[in-house]
C-alpha angles and dihedrals in degrees: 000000000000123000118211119201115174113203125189103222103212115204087264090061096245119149129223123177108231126188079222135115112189136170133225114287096031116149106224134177123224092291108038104271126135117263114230104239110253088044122231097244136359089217095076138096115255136171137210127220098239106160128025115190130166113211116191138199140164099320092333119113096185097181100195116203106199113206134203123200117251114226116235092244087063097049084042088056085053099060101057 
């Protein structure tokens, strides 16, 4: 039997265990949710699925979802 954890892996390299699975490209807030597109605000930290690796070991599946932060010029290009 196989366990599968998912982790967000924020720049500065944190983990957080996250119920998620997201894809590449995915627009998240702080802690792995979806961003509405427009976003709400373009004064707000969000982050972009960059990476997505599987890593396992003797019954552990750990998918890490590496995550890159998404400058404000770029949110403020999605909402218009």
């Amino acid at each position: 039997m196989t366990t599968e954890t998912r982790w967000l892996v924020y720049p500065d390299g944190d983990r957080q265990e996250t119920q998620k699975l997201l894809r590449v490209d995915d627009i998240v807030d702080m802690n792995g949710f979806a961003l509405p597109l427009p976003p709400p605000s373009e004064r707000m930290i969000a982050y972009r699925v960059f990476k997505i690796r599987r890593v396992e070991e003797r019954g552990e599946l750990d998918v890490l979802q590496y995550l890159e932060l998404v400058p404000a010029s770029e949110l403020r290009e999605l909402r218009y």
